[in-house]
PDBQT receptor file of N, H, CA, C and O in Angstrom, charges set to zero:
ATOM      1  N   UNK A   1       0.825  -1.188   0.000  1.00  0.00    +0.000 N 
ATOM      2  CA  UNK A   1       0.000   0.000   0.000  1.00  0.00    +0.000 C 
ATOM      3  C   UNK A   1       0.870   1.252   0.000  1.00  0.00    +0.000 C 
ATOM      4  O   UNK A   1       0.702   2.131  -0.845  1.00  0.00    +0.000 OA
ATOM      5  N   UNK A   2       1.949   1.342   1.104  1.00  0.00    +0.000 N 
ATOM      6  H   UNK A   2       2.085   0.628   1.790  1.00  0.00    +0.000 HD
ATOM      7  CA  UNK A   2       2.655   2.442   0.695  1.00  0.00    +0.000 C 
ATOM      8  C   UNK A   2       3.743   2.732  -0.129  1.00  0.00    +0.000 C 
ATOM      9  O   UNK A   2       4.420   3.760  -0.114  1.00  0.00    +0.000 OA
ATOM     10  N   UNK A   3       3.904   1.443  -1.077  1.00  0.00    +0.000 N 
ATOM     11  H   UNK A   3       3.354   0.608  -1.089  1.00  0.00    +0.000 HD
ATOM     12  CA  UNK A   3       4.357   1.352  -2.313  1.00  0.00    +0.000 C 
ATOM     13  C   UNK A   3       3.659   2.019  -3.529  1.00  0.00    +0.000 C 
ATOM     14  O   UNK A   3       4.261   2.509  -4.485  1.00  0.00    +0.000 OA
ATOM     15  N   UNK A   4       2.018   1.967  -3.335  1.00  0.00    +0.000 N 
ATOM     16  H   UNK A   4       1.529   1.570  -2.559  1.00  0.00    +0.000 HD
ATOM     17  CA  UNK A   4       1.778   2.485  -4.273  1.00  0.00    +0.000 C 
ATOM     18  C   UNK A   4       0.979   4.058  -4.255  1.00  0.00    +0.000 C 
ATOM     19  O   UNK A   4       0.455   4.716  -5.154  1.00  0.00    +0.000 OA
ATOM     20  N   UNK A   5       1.203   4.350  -2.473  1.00  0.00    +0.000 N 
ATOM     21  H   UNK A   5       1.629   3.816  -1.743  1.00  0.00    +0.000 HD
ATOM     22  CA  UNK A   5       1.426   5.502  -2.479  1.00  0.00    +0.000 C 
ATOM     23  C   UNK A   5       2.388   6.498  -2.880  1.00  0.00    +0.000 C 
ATOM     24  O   UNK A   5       2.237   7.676  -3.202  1.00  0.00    +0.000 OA
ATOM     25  N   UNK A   6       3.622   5.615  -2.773  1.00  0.00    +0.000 N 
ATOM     26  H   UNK A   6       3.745   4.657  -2.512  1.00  0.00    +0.000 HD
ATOM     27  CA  UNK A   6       4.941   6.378  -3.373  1.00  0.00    +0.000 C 
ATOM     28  C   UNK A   6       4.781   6.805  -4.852  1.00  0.00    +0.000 C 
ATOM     29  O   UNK A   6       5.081   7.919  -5.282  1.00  0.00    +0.000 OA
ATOM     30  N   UNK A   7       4.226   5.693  -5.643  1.00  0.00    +0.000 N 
ATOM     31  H   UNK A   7       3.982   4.789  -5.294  1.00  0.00    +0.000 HD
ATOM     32  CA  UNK A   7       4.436   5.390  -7.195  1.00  0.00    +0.000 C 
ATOM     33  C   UNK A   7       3.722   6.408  -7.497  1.00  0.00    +0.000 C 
ATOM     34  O   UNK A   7       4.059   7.145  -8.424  1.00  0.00    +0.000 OA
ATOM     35  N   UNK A   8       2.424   6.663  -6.644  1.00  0.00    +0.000 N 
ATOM     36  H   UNK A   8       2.151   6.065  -5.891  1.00  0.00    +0.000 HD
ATOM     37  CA  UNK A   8       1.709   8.055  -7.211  1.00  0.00    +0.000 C 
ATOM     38  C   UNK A   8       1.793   9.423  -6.637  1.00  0.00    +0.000 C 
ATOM     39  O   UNK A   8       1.011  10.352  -6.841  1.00  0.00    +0.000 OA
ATOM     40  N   UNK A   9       2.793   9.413  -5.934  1.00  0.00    +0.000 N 
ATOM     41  H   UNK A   9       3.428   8.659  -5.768  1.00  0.00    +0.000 HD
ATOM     42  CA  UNK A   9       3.627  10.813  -5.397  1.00  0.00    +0.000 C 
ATOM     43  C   UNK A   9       4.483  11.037  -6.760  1.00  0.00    +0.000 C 
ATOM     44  O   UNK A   9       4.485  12.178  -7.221  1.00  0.00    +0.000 OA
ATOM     45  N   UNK A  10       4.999  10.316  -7.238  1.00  0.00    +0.000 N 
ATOM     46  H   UNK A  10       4.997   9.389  -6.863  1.00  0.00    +0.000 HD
ATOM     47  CA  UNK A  10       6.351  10.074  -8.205  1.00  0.00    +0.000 C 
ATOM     48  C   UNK A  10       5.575  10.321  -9.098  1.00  0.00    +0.000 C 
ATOM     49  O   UNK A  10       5.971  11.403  -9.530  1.00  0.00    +0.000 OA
ATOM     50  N   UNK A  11       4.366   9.899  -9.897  1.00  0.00    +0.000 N 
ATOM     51  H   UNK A  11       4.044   9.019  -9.546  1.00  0.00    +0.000 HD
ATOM     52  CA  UNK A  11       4.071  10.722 -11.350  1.00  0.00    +0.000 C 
ATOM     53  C   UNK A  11       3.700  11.813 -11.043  1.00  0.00    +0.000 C 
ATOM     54  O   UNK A  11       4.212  12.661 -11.775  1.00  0.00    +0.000 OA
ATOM     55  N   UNK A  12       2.548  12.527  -9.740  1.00  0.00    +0.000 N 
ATOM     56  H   UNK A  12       2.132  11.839  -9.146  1.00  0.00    +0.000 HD
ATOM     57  CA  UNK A  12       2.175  13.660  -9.819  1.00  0.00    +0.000 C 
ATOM     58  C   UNK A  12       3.499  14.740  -9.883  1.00  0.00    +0.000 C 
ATOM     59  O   UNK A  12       3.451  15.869 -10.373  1.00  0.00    +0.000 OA
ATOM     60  N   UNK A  13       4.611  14.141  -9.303  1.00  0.00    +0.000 N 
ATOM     61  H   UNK A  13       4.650  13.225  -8.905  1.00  0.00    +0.000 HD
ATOM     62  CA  UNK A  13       5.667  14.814  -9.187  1.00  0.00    +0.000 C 
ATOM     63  C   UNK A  13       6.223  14.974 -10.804  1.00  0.00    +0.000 C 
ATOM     64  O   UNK A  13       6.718  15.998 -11.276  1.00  0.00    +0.000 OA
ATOM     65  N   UNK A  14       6.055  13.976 -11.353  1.00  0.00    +0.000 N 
ATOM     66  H   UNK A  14       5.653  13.144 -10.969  1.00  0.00    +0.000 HD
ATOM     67  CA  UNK A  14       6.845  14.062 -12.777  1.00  0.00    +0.000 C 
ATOM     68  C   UNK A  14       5.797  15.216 -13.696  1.00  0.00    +0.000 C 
ATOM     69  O   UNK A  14       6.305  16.160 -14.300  1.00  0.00    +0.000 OA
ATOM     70  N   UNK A  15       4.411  14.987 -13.687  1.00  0.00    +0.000 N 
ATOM     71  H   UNK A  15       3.998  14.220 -13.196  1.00  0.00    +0.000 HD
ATOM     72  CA  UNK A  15       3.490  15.655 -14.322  1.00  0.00    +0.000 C 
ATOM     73  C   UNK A  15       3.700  17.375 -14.058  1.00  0.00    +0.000 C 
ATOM     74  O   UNK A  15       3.663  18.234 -14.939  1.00  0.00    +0.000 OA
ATOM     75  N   UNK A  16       3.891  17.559 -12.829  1.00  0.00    +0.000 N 
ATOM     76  H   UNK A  16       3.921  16.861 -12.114  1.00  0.00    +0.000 HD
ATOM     77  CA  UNK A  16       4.448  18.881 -12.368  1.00  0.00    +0.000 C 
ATOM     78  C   UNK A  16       5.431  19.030 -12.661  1.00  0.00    +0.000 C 
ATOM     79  O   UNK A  16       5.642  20.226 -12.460  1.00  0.00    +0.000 OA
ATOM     80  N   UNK A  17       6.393  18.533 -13.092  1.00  0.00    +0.000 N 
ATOM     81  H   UNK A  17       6.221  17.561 -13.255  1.00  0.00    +0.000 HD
ATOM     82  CA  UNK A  17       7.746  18.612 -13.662  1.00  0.00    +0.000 C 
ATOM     83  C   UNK A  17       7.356  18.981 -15.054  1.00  0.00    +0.000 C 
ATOM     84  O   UNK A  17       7.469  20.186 -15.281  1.00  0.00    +0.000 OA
ATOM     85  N   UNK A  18       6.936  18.266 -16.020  1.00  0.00    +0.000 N 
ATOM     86  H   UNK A  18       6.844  17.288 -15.835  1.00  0.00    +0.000 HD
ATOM     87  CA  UNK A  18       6.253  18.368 -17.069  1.00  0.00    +0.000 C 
ATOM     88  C   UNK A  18       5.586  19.789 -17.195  1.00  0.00    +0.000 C 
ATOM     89  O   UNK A  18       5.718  20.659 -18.056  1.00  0.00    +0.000 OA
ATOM     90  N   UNK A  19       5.069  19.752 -16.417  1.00  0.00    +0.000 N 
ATOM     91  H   UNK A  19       4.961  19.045 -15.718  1.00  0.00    +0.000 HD
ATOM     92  CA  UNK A  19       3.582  21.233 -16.871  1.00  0.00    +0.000 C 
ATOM     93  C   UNK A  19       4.825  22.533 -16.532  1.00  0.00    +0.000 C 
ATOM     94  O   UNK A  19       4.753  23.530 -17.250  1.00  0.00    +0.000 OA
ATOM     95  N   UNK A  20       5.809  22.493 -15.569  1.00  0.00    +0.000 N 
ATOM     96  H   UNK A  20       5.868  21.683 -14.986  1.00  0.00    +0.000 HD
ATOM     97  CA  UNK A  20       6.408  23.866 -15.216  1.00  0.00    +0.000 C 
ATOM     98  C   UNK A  20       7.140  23.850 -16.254  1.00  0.00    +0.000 C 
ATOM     99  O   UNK A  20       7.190  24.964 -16.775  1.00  0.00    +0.000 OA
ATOM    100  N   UNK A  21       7.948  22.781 -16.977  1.00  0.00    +0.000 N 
ATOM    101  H   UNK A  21       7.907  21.876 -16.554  1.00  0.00    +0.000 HD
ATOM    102  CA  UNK A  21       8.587  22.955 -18.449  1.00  0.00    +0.000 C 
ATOM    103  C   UNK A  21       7.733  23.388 -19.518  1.00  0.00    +0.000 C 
ATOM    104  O   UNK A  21       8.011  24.433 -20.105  1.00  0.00    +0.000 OA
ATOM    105  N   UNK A  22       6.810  22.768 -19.817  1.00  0.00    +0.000 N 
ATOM    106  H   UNK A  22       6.583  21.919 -19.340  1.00  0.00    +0.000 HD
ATOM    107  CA  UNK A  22       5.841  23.146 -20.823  1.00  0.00    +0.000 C 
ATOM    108  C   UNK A  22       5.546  24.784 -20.892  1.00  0.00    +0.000 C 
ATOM    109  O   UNK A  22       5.424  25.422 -21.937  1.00  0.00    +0.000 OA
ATOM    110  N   UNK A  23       5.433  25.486 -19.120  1.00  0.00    +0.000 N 
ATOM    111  H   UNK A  23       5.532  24.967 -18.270  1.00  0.00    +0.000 HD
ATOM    112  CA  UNK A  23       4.705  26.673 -19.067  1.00  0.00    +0.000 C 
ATOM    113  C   UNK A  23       5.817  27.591 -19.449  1.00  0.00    +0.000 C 
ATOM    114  O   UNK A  23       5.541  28.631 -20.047  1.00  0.00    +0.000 OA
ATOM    115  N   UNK A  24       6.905  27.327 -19.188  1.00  0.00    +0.000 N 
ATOM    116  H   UNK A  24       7.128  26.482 -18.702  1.00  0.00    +0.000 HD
ATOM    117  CA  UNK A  24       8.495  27.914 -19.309  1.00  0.00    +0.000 C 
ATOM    118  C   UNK A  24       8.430  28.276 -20.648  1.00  0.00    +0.000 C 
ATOM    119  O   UNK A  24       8.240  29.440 -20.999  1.00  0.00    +0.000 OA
ATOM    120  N   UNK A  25       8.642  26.937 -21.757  1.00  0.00    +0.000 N 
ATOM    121  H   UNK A  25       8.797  25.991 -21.472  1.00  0.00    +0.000 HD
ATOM    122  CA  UNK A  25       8.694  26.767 -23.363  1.00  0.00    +0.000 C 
ATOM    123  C   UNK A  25       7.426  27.535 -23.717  1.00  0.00    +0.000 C 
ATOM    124  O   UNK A  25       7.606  28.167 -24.758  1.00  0.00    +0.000 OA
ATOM    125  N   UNK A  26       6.230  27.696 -23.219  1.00  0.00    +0.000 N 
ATOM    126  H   UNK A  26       6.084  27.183 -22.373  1.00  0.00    +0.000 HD
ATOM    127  CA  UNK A  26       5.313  28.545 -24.204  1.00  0.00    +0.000 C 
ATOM    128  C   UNK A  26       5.521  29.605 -23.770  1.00  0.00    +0.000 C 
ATOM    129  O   UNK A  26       4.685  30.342 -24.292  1.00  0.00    +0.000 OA
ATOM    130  N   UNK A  27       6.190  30.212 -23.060  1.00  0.00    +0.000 N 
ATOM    131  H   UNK A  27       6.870  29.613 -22.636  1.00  0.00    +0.000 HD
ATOM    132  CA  UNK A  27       6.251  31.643 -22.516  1.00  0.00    +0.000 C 
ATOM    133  C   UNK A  27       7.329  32.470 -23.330  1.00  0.00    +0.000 C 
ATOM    134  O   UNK A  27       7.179  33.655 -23.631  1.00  0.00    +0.000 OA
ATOM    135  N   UNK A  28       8.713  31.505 -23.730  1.00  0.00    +0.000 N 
ATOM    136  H   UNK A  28       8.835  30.543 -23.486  1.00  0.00    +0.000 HD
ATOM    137  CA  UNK A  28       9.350  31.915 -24.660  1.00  0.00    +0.000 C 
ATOM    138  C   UNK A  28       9.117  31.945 -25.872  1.00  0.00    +0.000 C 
ATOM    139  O   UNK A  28      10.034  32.303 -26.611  1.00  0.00    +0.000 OA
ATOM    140  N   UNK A  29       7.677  31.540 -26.512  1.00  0.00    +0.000 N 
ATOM    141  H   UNK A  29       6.931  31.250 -25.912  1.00  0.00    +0.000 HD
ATOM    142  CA  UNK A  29       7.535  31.523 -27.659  1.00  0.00    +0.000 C 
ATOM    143  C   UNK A  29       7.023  32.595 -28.205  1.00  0.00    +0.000 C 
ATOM    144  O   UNK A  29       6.035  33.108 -27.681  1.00  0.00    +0.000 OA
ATOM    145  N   UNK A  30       7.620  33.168 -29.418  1.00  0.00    +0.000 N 
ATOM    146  H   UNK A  30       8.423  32.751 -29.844  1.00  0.00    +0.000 HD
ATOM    147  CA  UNK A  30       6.953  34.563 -30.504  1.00  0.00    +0.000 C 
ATOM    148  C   UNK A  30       5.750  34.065 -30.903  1.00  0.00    +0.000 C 
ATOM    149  O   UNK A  30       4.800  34.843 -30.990  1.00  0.00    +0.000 OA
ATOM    150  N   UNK A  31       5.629  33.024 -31.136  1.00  0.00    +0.000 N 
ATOM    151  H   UNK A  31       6.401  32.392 -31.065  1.00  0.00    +0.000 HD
ATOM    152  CA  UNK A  31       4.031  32.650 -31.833  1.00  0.00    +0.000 C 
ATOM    153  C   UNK A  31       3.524  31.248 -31.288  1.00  0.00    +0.000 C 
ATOM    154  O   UNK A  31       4.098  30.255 -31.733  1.00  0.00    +0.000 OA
ATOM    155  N   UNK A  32       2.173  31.018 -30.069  1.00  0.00    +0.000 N 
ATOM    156  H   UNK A  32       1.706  31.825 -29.707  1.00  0.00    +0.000 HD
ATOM    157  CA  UNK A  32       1.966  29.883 -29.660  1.00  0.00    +0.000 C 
ATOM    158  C   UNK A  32       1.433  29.143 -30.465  1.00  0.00    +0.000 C 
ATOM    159  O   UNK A  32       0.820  29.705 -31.373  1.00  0.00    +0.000 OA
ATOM    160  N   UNK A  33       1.455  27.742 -30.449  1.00  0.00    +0.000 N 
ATOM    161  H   UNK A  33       1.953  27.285 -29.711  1.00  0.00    +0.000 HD
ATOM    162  CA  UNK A  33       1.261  26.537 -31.506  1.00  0.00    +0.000 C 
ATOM    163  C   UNK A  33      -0.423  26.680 -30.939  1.00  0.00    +0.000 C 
ATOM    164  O   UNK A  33      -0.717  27.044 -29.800  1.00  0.00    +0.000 OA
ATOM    165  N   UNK A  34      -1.493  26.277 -32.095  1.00  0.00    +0.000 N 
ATOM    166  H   UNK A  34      -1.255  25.981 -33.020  1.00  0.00    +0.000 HD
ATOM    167  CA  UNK A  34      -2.905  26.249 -31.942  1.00  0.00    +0.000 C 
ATOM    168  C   UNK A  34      -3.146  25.321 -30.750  1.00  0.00    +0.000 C 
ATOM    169  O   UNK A  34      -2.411  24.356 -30.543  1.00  0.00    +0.000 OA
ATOM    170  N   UNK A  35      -4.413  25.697 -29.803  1.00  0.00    +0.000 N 
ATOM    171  H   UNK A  35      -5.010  26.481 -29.972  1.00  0.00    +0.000 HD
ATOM    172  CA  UNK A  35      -4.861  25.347 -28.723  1.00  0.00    +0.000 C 
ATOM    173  C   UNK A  35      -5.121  23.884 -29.055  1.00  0.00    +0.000 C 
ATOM    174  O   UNK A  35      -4.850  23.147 -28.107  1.00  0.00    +0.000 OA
ATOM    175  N   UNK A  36      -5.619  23.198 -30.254  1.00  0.00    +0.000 N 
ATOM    176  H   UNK A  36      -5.839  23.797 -31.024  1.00  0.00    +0.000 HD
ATOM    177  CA  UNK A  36      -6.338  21.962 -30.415  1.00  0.00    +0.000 C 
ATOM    178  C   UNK A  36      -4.845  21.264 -30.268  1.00  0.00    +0.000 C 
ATOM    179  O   UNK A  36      -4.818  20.280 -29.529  1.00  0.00    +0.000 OA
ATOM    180  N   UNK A  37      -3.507  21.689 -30.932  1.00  0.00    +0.000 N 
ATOM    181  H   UNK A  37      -3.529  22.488 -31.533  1.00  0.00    +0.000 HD
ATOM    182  CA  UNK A  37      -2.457  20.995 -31.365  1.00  0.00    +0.000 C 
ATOM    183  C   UNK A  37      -1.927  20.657 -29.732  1.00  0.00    +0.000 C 
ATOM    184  O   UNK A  37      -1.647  19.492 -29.451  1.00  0.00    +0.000 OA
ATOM    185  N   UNK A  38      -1.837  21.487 -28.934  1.00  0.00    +0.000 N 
ATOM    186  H   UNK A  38      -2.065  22.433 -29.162  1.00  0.00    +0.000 HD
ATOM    187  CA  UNK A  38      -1.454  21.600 -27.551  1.00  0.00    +0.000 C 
ATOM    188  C   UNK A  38      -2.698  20.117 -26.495  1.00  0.00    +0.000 C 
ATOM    189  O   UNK A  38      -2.291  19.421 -25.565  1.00  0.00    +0.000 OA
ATOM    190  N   UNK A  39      -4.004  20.091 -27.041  1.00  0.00    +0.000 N 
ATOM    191  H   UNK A  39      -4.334  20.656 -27.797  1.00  0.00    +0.000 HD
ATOM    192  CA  UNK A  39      -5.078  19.473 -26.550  1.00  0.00    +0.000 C 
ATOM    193  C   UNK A  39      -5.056  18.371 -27.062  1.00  0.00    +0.000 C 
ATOM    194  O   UNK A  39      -5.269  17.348 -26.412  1.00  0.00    +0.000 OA
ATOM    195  N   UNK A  40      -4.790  18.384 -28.331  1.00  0.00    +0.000 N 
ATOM    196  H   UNK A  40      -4.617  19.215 -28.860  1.00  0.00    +0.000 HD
ATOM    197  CA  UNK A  40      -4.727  16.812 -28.901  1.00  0.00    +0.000 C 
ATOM    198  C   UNK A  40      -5.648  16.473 -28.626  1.00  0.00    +0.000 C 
ATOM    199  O   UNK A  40      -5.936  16.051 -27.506  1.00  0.00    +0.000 OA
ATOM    200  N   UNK A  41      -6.600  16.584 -29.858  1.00  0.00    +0.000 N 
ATOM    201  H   UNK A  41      -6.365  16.927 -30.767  1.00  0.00    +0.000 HD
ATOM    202  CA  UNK A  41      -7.990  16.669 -30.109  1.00  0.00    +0.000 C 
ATOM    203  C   UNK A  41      -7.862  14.781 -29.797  1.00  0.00    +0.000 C 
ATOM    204  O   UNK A  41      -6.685  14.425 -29.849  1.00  0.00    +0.000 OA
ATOM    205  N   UNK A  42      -8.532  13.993 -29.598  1.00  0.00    +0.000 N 
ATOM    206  H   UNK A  42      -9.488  14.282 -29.556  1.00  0.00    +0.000 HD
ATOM    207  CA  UNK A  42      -8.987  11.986 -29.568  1.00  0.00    +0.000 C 
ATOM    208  C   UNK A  42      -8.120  11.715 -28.443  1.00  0.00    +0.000 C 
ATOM    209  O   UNK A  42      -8.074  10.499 -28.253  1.00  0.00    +0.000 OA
ATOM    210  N   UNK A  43      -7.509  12.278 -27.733  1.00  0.00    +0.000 N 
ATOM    211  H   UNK A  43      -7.546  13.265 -27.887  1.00  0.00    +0.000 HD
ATOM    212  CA  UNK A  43      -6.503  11.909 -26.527  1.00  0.00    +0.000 C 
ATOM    213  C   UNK A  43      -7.118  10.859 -25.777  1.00  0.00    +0.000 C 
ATOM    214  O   UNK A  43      -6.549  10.185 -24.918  1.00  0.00    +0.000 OA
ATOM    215  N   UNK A  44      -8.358  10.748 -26.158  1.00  0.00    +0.000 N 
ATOM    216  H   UNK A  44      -8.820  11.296 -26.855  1.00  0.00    +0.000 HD
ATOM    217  CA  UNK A  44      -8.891   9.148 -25.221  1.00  0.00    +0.000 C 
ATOM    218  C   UNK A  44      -8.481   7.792 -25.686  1.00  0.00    +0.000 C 
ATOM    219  O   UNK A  44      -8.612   6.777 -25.001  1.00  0.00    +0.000 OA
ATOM    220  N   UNK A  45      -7.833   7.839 -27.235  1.00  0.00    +0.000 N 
ATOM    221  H   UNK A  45      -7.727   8.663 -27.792  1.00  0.00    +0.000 HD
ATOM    222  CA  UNK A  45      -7.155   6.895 -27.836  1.00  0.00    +0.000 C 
ATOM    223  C   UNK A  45      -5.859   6.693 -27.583  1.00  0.00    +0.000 C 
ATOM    224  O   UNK A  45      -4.959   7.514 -27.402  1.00  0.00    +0.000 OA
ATOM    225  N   UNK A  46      -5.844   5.354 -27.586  1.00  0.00    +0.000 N 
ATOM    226  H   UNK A  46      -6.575   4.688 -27.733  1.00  0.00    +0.000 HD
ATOM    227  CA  UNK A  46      -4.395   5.076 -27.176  1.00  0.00    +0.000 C 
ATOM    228  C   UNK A  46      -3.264   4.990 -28.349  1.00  0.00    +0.000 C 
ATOM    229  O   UNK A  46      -3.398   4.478 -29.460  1.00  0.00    +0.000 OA
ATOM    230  N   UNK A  47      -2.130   5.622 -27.807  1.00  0.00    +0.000 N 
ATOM    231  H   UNK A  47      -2.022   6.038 -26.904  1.00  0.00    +0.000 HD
ATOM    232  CA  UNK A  47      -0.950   5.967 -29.013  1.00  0.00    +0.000 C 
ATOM    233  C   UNK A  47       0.128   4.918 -28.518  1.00  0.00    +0.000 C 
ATOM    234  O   UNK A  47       0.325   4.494 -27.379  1.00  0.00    +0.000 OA
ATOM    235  N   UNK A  48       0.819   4.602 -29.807  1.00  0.00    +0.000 N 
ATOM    236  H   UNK A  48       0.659   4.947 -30.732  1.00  0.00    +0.000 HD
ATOM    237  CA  UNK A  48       1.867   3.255 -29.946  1.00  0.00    +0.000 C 
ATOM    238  C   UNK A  48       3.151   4.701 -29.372  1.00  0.00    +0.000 C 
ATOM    239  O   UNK A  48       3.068   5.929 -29.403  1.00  0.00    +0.000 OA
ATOM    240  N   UNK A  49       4.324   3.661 -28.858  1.00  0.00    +0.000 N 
ATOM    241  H   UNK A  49       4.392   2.664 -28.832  1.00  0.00    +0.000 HD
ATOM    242  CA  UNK A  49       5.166   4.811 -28.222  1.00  0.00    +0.000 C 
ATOM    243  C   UNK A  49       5.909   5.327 -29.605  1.00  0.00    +0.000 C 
ATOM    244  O   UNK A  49       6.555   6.375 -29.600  1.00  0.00    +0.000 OA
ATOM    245  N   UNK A  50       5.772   4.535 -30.755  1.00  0.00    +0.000 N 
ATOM    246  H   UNK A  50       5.248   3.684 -30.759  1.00  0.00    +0.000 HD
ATOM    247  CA  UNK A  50       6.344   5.470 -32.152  1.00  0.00    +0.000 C 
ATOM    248  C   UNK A  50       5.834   6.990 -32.121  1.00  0.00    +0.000 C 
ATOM    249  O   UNK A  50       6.467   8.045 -32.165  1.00  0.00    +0.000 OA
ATOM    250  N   UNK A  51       4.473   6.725 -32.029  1.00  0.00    +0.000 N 
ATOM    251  H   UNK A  51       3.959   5.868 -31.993  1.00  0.00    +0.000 HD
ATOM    252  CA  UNK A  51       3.513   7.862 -32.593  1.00  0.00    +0.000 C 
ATOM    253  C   UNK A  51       3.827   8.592 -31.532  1.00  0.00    +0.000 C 
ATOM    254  O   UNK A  51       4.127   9.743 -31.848  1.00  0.00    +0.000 OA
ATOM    255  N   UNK A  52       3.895   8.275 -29.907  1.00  0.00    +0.000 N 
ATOM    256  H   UNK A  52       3.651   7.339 -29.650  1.00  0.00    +0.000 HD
ATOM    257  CA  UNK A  52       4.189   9.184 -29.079  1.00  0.00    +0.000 C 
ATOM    258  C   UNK A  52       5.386  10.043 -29.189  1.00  0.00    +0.000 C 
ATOM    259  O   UNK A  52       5.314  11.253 -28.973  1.00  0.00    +0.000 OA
ATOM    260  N   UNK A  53       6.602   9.387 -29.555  1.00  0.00    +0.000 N 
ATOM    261  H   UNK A  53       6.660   8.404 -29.731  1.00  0.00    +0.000 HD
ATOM    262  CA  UNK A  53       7.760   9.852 -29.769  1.00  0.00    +0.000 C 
ATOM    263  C   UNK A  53       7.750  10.900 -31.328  1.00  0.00    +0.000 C 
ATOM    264  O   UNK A  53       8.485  11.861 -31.556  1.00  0.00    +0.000 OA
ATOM    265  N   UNK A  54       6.650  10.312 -32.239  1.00  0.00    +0.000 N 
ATOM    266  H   UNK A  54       6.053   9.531 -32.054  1.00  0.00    +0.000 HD
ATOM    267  CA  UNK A  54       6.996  11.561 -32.957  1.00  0.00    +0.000 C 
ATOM    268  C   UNK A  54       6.268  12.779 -32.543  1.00  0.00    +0.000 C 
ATOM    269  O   UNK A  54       6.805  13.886 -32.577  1.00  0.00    +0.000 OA
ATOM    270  N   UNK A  55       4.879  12.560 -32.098  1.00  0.00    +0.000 N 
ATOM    271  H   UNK A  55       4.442  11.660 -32.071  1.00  0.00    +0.000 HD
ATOM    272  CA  UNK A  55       4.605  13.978 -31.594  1.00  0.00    +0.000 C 
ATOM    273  C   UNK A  55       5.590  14.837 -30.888  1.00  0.00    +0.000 C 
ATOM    274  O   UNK A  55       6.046  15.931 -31.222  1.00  0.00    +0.000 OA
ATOM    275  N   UNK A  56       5.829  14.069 -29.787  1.00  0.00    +0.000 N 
ATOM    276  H   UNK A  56       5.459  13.180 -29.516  1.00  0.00    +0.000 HD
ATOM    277  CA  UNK A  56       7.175  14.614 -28.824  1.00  0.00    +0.000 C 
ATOM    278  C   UNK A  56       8.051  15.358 -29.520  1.00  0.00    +0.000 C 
ATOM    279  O   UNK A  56       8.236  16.543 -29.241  1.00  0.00    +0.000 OA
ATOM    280  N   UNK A  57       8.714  14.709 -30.551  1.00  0.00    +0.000 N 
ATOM    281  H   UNK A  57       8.564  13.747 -30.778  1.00  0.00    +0.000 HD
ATOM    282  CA  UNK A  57       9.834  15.417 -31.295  1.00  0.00    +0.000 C 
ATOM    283  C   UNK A  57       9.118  16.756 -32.187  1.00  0.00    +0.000 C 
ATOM    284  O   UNK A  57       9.738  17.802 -32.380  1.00  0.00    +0.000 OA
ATOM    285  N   UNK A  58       7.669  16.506 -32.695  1.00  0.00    +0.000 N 
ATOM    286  H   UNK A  58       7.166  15.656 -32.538  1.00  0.00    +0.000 HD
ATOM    287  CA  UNK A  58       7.056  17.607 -33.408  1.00  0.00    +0.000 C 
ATOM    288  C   UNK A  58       7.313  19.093 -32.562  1.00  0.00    +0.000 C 
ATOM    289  O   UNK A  58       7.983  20.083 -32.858  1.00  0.00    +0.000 OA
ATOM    290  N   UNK A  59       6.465  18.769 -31.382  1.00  0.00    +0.000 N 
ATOM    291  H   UNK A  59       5.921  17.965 -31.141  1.00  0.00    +0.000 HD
ATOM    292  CA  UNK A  59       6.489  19.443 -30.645  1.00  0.00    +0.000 C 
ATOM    293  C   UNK A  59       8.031  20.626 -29.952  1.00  0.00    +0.000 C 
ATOM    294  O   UNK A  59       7.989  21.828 -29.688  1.00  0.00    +0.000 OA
ATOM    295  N   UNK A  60       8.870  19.934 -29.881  1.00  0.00    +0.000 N 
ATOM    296  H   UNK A  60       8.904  18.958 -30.096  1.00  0.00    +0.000 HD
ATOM    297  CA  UNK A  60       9.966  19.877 -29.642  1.00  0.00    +0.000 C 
ATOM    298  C   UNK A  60      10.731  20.988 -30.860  1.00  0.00    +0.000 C 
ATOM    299  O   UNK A  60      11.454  21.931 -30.540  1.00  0.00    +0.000 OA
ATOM    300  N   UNK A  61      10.435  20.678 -32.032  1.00  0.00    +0.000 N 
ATOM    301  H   UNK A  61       9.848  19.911 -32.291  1.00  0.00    +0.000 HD
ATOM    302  CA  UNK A  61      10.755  21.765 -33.404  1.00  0.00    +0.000 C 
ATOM    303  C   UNK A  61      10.223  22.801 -33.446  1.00  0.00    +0.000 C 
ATOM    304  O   UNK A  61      10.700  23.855 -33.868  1.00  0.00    +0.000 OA
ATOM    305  N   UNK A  62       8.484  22.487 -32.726  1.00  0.00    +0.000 N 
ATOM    306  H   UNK A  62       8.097  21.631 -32.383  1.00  0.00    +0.000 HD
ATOM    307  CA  UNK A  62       7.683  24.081 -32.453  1.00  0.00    +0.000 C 
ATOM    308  C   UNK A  62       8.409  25.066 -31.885  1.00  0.00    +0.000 C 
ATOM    309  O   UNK A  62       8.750  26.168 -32.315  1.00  0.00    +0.000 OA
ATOM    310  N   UNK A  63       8.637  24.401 -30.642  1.00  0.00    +0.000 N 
ATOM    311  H   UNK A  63       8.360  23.506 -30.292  1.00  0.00    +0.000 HD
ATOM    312  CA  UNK A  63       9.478  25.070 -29.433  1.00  0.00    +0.000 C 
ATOM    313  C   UNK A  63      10.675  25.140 -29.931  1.00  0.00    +0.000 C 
ATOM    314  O   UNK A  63      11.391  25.679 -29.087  1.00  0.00    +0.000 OA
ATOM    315  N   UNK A  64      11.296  24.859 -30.918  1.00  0.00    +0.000 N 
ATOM    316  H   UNK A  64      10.714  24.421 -31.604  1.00  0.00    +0.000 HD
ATOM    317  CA  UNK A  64      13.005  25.235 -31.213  1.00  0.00    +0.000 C 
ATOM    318  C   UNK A  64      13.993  24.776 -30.320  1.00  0.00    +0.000 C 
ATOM    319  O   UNK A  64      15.103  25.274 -30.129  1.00  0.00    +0.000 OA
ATOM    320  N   UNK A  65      13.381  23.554 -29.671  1.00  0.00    +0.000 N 
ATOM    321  H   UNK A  65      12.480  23.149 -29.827  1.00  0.00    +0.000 HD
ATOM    322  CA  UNK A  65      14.547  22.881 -28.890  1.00  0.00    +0.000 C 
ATOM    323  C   UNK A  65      15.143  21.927 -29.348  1.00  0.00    +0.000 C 
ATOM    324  O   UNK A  65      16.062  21.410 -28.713  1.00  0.00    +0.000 OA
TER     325      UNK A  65
């Protein structure tokens, strides 16, 4: 049990890690990428980690990193 209290300290922690980078990268941006592209319009479908990894990298060219 407090194993898998830990495990879910550890993503909320990573997700917050995540969102303060994300808020950082759109703040430096001259022009933000469209709200749907950011929302990922079907997100209830599940993505193969290819497809995940290329969004990732899409994303990643938006932002100029």
């Amino acid at each position: 049990m407090v194993e898998g209290y830990k495990w879910r300290q550890e993503q909320r922690q990573q997700e917050l890690t995540v969102l303060a980078w994300s808020v950082a990268a759109l703040m430096r941006q001259k022009k933000l990428p469209r709200l749907e592209r950011l929302l990922k319009k079907g997100e209830g479908q599940k993505k193969t980690a290819e497809e995940a990894r290329r969004e990732w990298e899409e994303l990643q060219k938006e932002f100029g990193l």
